[in-house]
Structures are given as C-alpha cells and as structure tokens.
C-alpha positions as CSV (number, residue, x, y, z in Angstrom):
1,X,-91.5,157.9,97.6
2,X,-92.0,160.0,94.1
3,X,-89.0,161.5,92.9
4,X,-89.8,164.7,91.8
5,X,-86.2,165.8,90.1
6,X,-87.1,167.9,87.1
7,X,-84.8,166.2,85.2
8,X,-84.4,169.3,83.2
9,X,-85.4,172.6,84.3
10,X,-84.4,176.8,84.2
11,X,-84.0,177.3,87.3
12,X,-81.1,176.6,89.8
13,X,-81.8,173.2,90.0
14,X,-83.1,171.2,93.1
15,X,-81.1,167.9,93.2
16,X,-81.5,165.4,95.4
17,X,-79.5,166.0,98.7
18,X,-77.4,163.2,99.9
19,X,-79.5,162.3,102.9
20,X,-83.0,163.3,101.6
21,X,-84.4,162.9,105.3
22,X,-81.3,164.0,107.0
23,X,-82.0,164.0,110.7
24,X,-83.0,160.2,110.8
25,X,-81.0,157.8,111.5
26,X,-82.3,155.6,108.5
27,X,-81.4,154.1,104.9
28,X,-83.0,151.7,102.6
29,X,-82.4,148.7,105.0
30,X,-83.3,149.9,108.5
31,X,-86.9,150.0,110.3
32,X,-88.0,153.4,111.0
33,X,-90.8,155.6,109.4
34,X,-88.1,157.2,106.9
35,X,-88.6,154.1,105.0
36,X,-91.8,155.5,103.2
37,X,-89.4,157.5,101.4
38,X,-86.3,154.9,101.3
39,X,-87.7,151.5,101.3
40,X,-91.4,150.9,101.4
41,X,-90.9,147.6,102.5
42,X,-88.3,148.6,105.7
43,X,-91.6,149.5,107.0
44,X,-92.3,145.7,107.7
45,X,-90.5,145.1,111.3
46,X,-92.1,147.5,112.7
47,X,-94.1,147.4,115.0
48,X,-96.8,149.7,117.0
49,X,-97.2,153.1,116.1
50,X,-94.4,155.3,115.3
51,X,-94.1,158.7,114.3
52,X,-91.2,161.2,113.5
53,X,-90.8,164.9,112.8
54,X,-88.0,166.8,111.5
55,X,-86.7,170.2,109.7
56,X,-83.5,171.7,108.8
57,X,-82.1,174.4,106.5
58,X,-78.9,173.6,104.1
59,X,-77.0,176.8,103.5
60,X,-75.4,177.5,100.0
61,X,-72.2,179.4,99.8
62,X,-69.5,179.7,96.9
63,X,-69.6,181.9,93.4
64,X,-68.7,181.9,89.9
65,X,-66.0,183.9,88.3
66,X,-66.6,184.6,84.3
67,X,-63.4,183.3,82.4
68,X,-64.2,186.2,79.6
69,X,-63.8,188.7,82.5
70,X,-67.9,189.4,82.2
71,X,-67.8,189.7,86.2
72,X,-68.5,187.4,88.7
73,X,-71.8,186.3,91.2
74,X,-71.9,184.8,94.8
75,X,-73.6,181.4,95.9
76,X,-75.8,182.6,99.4
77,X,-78.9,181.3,99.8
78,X,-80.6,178.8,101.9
79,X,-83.4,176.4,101.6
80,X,-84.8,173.8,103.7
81,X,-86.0,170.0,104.5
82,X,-88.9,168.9,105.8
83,X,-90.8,165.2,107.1
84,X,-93.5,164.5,109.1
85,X,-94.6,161.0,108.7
86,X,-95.7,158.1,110.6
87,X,-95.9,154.4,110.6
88,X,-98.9,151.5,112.1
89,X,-99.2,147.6,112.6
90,X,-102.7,147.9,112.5
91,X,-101.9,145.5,115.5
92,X,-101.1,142.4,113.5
93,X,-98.2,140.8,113.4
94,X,-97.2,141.0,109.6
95,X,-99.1,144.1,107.9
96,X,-97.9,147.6,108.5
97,X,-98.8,151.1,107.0
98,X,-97.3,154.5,106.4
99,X,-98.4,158.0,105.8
100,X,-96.0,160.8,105.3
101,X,-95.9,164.7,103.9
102,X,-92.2,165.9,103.0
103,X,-90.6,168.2,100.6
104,X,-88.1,166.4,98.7
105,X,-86.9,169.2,97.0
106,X,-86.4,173.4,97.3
107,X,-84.7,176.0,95.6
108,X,-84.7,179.7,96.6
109,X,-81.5,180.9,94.1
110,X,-80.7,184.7,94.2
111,X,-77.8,186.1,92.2
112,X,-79.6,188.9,91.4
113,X,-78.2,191.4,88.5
114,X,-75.2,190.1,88.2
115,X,-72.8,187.9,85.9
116,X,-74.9,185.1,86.6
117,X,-78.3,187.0,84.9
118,X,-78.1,185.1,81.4
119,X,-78.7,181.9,82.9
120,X,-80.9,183.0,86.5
121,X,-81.3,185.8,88.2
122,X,-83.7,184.6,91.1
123,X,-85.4,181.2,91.6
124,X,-88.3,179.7,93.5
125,X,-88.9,176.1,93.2
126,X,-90.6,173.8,96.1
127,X,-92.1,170.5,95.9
128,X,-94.9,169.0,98.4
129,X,-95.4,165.4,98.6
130,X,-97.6,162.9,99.9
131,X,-97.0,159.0,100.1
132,X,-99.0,156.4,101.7
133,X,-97.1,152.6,101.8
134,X,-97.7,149.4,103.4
135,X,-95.3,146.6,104.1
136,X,-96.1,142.8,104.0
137,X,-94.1,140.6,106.3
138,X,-93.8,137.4,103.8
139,X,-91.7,135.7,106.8
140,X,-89.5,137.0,109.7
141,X,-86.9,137.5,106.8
142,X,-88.4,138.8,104.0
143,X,-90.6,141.9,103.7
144,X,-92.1,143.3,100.7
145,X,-93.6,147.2,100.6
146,X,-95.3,150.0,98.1
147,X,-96.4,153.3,98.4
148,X,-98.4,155.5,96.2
149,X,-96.7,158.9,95.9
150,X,-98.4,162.2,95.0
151,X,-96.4,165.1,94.3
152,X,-97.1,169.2,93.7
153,X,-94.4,171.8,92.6
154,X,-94.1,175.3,92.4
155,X,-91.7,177.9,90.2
156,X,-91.1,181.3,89.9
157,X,-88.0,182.0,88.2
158,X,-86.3,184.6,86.1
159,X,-83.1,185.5,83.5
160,X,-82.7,187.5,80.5
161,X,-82.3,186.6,77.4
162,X,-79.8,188.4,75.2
163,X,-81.9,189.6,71.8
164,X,-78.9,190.4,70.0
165,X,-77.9,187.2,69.4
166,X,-81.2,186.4,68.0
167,X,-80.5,188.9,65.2
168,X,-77.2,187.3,64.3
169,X,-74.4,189.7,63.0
170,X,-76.7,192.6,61.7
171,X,-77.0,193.5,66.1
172,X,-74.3,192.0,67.3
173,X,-71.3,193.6,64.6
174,X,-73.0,196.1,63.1
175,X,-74.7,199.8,64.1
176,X,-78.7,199.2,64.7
177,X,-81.3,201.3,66.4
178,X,-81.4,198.5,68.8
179,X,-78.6,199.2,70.9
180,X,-78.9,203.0,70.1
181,X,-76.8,203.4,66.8
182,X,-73.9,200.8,68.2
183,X,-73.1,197.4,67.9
184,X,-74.8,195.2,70.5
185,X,-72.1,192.8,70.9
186,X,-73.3,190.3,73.7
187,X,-75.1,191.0,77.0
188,X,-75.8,194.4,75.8
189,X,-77.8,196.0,79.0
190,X,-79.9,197.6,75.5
191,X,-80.8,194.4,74.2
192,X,-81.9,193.1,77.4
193,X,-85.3,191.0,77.9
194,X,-86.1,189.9,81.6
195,X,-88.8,186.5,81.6
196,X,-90.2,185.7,84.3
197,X,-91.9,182.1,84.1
198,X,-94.0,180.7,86.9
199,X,-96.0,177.7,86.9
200,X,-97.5,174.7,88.6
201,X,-97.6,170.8,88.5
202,X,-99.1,167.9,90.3
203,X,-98.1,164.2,89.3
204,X,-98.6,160.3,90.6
205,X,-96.1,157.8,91.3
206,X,-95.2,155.1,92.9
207,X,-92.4,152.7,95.2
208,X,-91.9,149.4,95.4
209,X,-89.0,147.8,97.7
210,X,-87.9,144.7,99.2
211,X,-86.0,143.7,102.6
212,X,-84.5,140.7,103.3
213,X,-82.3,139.0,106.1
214,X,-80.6,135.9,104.5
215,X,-78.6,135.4,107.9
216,X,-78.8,137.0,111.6
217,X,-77.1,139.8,111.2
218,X,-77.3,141.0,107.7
219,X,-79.8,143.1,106.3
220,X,-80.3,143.7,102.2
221,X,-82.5,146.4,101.0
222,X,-83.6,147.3,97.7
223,X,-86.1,150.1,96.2
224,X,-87.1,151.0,93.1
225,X,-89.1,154.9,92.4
226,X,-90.7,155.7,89.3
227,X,-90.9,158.6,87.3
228,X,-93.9,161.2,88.1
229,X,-96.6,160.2,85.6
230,X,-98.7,162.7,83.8
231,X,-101.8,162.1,82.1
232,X,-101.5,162.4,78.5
233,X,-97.4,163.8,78.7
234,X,-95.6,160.4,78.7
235,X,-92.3,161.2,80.4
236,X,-93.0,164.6,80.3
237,X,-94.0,166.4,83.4
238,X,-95.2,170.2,82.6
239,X,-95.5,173.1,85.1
240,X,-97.9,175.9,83.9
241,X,-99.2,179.2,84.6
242,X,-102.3,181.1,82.6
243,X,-101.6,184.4,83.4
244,X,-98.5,185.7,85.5
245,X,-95.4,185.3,83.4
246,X,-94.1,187.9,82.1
247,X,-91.4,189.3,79.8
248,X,-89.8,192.9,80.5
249,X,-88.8,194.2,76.7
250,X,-85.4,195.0,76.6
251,X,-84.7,198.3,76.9
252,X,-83.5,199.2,73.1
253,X,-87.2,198.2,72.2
254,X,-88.9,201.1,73.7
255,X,-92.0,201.0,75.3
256,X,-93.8,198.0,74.1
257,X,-96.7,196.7,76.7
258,X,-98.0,198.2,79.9
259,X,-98.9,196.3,82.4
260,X,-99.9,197.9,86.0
261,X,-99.9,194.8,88.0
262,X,-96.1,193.9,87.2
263,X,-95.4,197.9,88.4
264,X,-93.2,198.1,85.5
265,X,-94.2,200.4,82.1
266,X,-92.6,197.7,79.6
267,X,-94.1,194.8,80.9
268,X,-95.6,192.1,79.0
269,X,-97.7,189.6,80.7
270,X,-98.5,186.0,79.3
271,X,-98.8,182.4,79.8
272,X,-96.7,179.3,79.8
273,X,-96.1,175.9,80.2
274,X,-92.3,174.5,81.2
275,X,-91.8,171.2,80.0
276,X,-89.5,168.8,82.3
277,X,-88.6,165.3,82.7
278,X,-88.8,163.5,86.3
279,X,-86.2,160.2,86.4
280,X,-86.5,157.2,88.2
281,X,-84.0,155.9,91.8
282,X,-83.1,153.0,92.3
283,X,-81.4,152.2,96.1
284,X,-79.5,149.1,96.9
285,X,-78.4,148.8,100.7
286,X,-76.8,146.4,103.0
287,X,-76.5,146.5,106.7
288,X,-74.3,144.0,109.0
289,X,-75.0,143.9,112.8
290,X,-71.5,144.0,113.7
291,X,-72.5,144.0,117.4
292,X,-75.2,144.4,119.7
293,X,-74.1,148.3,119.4
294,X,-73.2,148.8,116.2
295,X,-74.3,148.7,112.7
296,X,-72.6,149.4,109.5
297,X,-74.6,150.3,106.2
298,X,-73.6,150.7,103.0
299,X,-75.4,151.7,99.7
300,X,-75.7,152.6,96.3
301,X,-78.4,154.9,94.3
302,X,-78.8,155.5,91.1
303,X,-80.9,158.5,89.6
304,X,-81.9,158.7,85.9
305,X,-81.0,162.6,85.3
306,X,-79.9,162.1,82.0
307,X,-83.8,160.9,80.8
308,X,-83.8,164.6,79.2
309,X,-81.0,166.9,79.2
310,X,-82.4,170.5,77.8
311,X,-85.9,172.1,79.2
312,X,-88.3,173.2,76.8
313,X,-90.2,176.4,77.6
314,X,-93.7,177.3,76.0
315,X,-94.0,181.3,76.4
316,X,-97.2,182.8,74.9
317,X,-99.7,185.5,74.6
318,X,-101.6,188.6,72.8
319,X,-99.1,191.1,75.1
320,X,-96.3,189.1,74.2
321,X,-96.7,189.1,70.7
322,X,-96.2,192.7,70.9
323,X,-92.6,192.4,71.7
324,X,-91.6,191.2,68.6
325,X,-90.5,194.5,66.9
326,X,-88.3,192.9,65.4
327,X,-87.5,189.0,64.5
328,X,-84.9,189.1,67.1
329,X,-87.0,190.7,69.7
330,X,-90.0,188.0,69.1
331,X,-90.0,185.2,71.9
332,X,-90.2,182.0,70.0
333,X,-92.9,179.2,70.1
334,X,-90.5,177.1,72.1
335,X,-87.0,177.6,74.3
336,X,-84.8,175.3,74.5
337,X,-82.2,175.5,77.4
338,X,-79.5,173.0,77.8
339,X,-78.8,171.8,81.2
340,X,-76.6,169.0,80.7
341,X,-77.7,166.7,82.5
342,X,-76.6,163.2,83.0
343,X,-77.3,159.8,85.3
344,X,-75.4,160.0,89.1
345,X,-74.5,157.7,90.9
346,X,-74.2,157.9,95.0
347,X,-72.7,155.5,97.3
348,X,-72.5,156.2,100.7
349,X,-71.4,154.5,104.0
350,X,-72.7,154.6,107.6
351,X,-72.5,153.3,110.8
352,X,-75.5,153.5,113.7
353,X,-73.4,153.6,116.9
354,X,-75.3,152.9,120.4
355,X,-73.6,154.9,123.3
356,X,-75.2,154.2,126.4
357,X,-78.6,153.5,126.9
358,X,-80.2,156.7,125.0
359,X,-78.2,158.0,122.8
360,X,-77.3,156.7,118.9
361,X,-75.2,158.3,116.9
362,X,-74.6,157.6,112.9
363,X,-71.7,159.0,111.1
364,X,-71.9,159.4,107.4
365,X,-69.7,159.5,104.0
366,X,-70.9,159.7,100.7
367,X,-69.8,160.3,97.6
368,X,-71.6,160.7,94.4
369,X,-71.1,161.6,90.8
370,X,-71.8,164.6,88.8
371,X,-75.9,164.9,87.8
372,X,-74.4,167.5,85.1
373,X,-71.6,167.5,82.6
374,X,-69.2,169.6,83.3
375,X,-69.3,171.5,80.3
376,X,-72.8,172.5,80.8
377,X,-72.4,173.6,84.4
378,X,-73.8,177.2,84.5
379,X,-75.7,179.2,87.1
380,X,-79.0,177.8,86.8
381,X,-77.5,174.0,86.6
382,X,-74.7,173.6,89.2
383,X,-73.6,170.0,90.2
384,X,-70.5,168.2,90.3
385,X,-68.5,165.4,91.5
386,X,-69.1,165.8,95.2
387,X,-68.6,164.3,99.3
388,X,-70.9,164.9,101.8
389,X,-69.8,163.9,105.5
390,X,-72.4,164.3,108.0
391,X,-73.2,163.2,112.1
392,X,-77.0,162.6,113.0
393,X,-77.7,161.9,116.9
394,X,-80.9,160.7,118.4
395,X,-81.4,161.2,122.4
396,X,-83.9,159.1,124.1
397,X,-84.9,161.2,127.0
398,X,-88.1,159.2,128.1
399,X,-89.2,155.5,126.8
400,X,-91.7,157.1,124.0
401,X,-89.5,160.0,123.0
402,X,-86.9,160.6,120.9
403,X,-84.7,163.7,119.8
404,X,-82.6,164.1,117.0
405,X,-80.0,166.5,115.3
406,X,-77.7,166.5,113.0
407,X,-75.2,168.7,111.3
408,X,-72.7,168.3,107.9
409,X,-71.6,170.0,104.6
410,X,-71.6,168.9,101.1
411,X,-68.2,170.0,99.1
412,X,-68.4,170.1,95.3
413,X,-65.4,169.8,93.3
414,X,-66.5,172.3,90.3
415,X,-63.4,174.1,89.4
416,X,-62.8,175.3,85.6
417,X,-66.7,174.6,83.8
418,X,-69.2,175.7,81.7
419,X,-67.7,175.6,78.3
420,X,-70.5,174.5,76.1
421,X,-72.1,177.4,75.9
422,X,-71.6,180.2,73.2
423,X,-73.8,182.9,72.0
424,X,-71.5,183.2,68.8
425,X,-73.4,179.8,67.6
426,X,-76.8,181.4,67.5
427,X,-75.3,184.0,65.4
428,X,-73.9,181.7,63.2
429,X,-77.0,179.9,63.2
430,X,-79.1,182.9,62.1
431,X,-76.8,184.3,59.5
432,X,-77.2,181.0,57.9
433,X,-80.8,181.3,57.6
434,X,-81.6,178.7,60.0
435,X,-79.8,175.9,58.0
436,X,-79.7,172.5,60.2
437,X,-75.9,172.2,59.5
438,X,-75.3,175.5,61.3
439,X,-77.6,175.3,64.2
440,X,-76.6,172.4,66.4
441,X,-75.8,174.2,68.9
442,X,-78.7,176.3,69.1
443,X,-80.7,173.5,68.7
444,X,-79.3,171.5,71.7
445,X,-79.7,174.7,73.4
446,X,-76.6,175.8,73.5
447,X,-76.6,178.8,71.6
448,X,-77.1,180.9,75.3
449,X,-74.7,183.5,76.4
450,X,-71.3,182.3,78.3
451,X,-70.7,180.6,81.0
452,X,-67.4,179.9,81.2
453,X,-65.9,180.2,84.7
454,X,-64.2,179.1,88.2
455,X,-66.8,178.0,90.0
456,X,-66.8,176.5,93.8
457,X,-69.9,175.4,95.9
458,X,-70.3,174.3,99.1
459,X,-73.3,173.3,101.4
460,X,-73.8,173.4,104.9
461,X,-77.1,171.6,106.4
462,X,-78.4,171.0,109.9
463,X,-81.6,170.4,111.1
464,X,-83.8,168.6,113.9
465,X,-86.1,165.9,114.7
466,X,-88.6,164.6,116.9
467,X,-89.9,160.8,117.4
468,X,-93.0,159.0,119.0
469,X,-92.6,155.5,119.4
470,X,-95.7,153.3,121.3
C-alpha cells in the first residue's frame, strides 16, 4: 500500500489510524485481502477468490483551552474509512493477486471562528488509492509479495494569518491606520487575513513484504512502504490549485479585490502549490497459533513523520499582489508553517479468537508514540502519545459469506502543549531587518500566533464489513 501521510501539512492533519482497515480481522502476518495494504506478501496462502468490503466513521471529540486566556475551541467532527478490495489464485497453486480501492486517510476539521482560527479554521483533506499486488509462494513457508500503489488527494483548508506581526512593533505597539488609529497587538480582528488554499495531487509508490513460517505454528511478517514519488519533486509531494484559493484582506486594509465568485467584496483569488513530504512504514509482525482457536499477534510499525517537519506554502497571483498595501499586508513568496513533526512508533497486540463455528472475534491494544512534538502541538497538528483498544467480530452466516463489525476509541494523552509558538518572534525578527540571528524562529516557522493550551482528544470509531470467500 502507498502511504500517503503528508508528512507536513496545514491542515488538521490525517494520521494514520491505529488499524488502517479496522473492521478486518487482519495484520501484517495473517491471509486475508487486507494484506494489499499490510503485507503484500500475506496474500500468498490464499487461495480462490476472496473479496471484502467495509466502511466506518471515527468520531473526534475534545478541545483546546488557550493558556493566554485567548478563548478556547471544541474537537467534533467525524470522518470515515473505507476498503473494497479483493484477492485471486489465478487457480495455481503458488501465484496470487490483489486489487484494492481504499482511503487511507480523511480529514473534515471544523473549529470555525474561534480560538483555534490562527492555526485552522475548517479542513478538507481525502486521499483515494489504488493498489494492485501479487504474492509468490517460494515454498509452503515462505511467501514473497509487491504491490504498486497509486494515490490522489484533495485539500481545502483555511486560517488567518495575523498581519500585524508581519509589521513588527510599528502595528503591534504602536497607533497605525491599520487597526484604526490603535495598536494591533496580536489577533487583532482589524488585522485579520482569511487564506483559503485548495489543491490537488496524484503520486506512485510501491510495497514489498515477506511471510515466513519457520515452525508450525508461528507466523513472521514483514512490510516495507515507500514514500509517494513525484516526478521531478524528489521527496517532495505538492498539492496544487490554478485558480480557487483565495485570501480575504483583513479588514483594516479596506477594500482591496472584488471577487464575485467567492460572494465576498474583499476577496482575492489566486493560485497555489502546498508543498509536503510523504514518509515511509515499515511493519514487523508475529503470530503464534496458540491453539486450533486461537491466535495471538503482535507487531511493531514504524512511520517516518519526521522526513520534513514545517509545510511550505506557494500563494500567488495578479489579485493577490494587490493586498500588499503594506509590507506587512503582502503574502510572501513562500509560508513556512511548523508542524512538528517527528518519527512514531506503534506496537500493538491482538488475539483472533474462534467461538463456535461462525463467529471470530479479535481484541486489540495498541499503543503508539507521539507523530508530533509536544511543543508544536496546535490545532492544525494534534497528535500525542496515545492507546487505542478496539473489538472486531466476523459472523459467518452461510459457507461464502462473512459479516463483520467492530467498535473502539483512541485516547490521546495531550495535556499542557503547544509552547513553540510565539508571534513576538516575528516581531523581533522584523524589527531586526530580517537579520538571520533574529529570525530562527520565523524561519523554522514558528513565528505564528499562540498556541499554548490544555488540550484533550479522543476518538471513537466503528464501522462494518462484508466478505466473499469461493
């Protein structure tokens, strides 16, 4: 499968749930169709065809509270998971194929004008992809697999940038026309700007795995997924968008740029290009047959986050150009957002638990480290230390068909975070003439508005599936 984690992005940001394909009763070592996105090569003991089906929603609740008494913004959204793939022996004995359409990863963030509007006020992010894998069986204990991984994404998002900042302490300490013959200070509603930056991206990867039984009842399983490749970028994976971002002047600007199709009279349409980095995964499993009904599985991923920590934003255009009225007000050639982020590490057990004749169930735990340092947590970039606990359940009604379900919740142990950022270093950094020494900070990206805070976060998920299995 191709890991499409935009390793550093502007929007609330889409990391990789605990169980990617949650209502399947699958990991990097066990035979089932799920293994196009695990463990190409846990394709190999399959045999006939197979196919599986499933959706669910996971449910986002929590909030942040502003430490500099700013305000505070809830966590209530949802977004979803998808699979449909399906698996094929090509009726041989050692050869089997895979096709399957999923979507890794969705965001649908809304904190809407509220504490959280410096950093996100709404975002839209979805991924489609498309893998196709086969599995060789070398002998009845070792398999080998790859897939080829194709991947699209979507964005929409928006926040506001805070101009005053941008004209150091001549708008943020002093009277100006700006903020109508006051101070700014920060997050002046006067000094406002809204952007709005959509765009789009395709990209190629690929899987390879390995599954091996050294002895009867022992399974090893181990995957490797690259980064998405894009011609020409290197590591870099761009989204971009020709004509539909926009940026709203801020209101202390007057009216600046009309534009009809955004219905709003200080509108400024442009085009971008949002500049990200996609990591690699590595899985590592192990599953011992501890009896004819029941398995145990345990394993370890690694995902390469940290490849590229800040996101780089490309905002141009004749309309825009107009908004600088100032050197504040101008949007510069490039943004540079920090979003701290950093390499995780997940390891998770489970058990696959026969009851009866038809019915399997699979209890979960994992627990995983933080994708994002603590200091840079803010609400477009919230992740954490966390533990997921989860129950899938798969009902065999009839020989050919299967059902499945399952429910859990993902706790995130956030607390006290956010500390990196401070607006007071891009003032600094512009009242000394853009002098390297006094612009660290705003060169890391950190020069944003505060977002110092109690944060909590919590995630409920539940979805449904459907098998075929001939």
């Amino acid at each position: 499968m191709l890991v499409l984690l935009a390793a550093a992005r502007a929007w609330a940001y889409p990391f990789y749930a605990p169980r990617p394909v949650p209502s399947a009763i699958a990991g990097p070592t066990d035979p089932h169709v799920a293994a196009i996105f695990y463990n190409p090569a846990a394709l190999g003991p399959l045999r006939g065809l197979h196919a599986h089906f499933e959706g669910g929603a996971r449910l986002h609740e929590g909030g942040l509270d502003r430490a500099d008494g700013a305000g505070s913004a809830s966590i209530n959204w949802a977004d979803y998971d998808a699979f449909a793939g399906l698996s094929w022996d090509l009726q041989t004995d050692s050869f089997t194929i895979g096709l399957a359409v999923y979507s890794p990863l969705t965001d649908f963030t809304a904190y809407g004008d509220t504490a959280a509007r410096y950093h996100a006020i709404h975002s839209t992010f979805a991924t489609l992809e498309e893998s196709a894998a086969a599995a060789f069986k070398v002998t009845n204990r070792f398999f080998v697999g790859a897939s080829a991984n194709f991947a699209e994404s979507w964005l929409d998002y928006s926040y506001q940038r805070d101009v005053a900042i941008y004209g150091g302490s001549s708008l943020v300490n002093q009277p100006n026309a700006l903020c109508g013959g006051q101070p700014c200070g920060f997050e002046n509603p006067l000094a406002a700007q809204t952007l709005r930056l959509r765009g789009f991206g395709w990209g190629i990867g690929f899987s390879v795995g390995v599954l091996v039984r050294p002895i009867d009842r022992l399974w090893l399983g181990l995957s490797y997924t690259s980064h998405v490749f894009n011609t020409g970028r290197g590591g870099d994976f761009p989204l971009n968008d020709a004509n539909r971002p926009k940026v709203q002047a801020a209101p202390g600007q007057g009216q600046v740029c009309y534009d009809l199709s955004a219905r709003n009279p200080n509108t400024c349409p442009g085009n971008d290009v949002v500049t990200m980095a996609l990591p690699d995964m590595l899985q590592l499993a192990a599953r011992i047959e501890v009896n004819p009904r029941f398995d145990l599985e345990a394993q370890a991923r690694w995902i390469h986050y940290g490849q590229r920590s800040n996101l780089s934003v490309d905002l141009q255009g004749p309309a825009i150009d107009r908004l600088a009225t100032s050197r504040a007000a101008a949007i510069p050639a490039e943004i540079l957002l920090d979003r701290g982020l950093q390499d995780a590490w997940g390891f998770e057990v489970s058990g696959r638990w026969r009851v009866g004749d038809k019915l399997r169930l699979s209890p979960s735990l994992m627990f995983e480290t933080a994708a994002v340092d603590t200091s840079a947590v803010n609400a477009a970039s919230i992740d954490a230390p966390k533990l997921d606990l989860a129950l899938v359940a798969e009902w065999r009604p009839i020989k050919h068909l299967m059902i499945g379900a399952h429910v859990g919740g993902t706790a995130y142990i956030l607390g006290q975070a956010g500390q990196r950022f401070d607006p007071q270093a891009q003032v600094a950094c512009v009242d000394a003439g853009y002098n390297l020494d006094a612009c660290g900070a705003s060169n890391r990206g950190d020069g944003l508005p505060a977002a110092n805070g109690t944060y909590t976060y919590f995630v409920v998920h539940f979805g449904a599936a459907v098998g075929l299995d001939y």
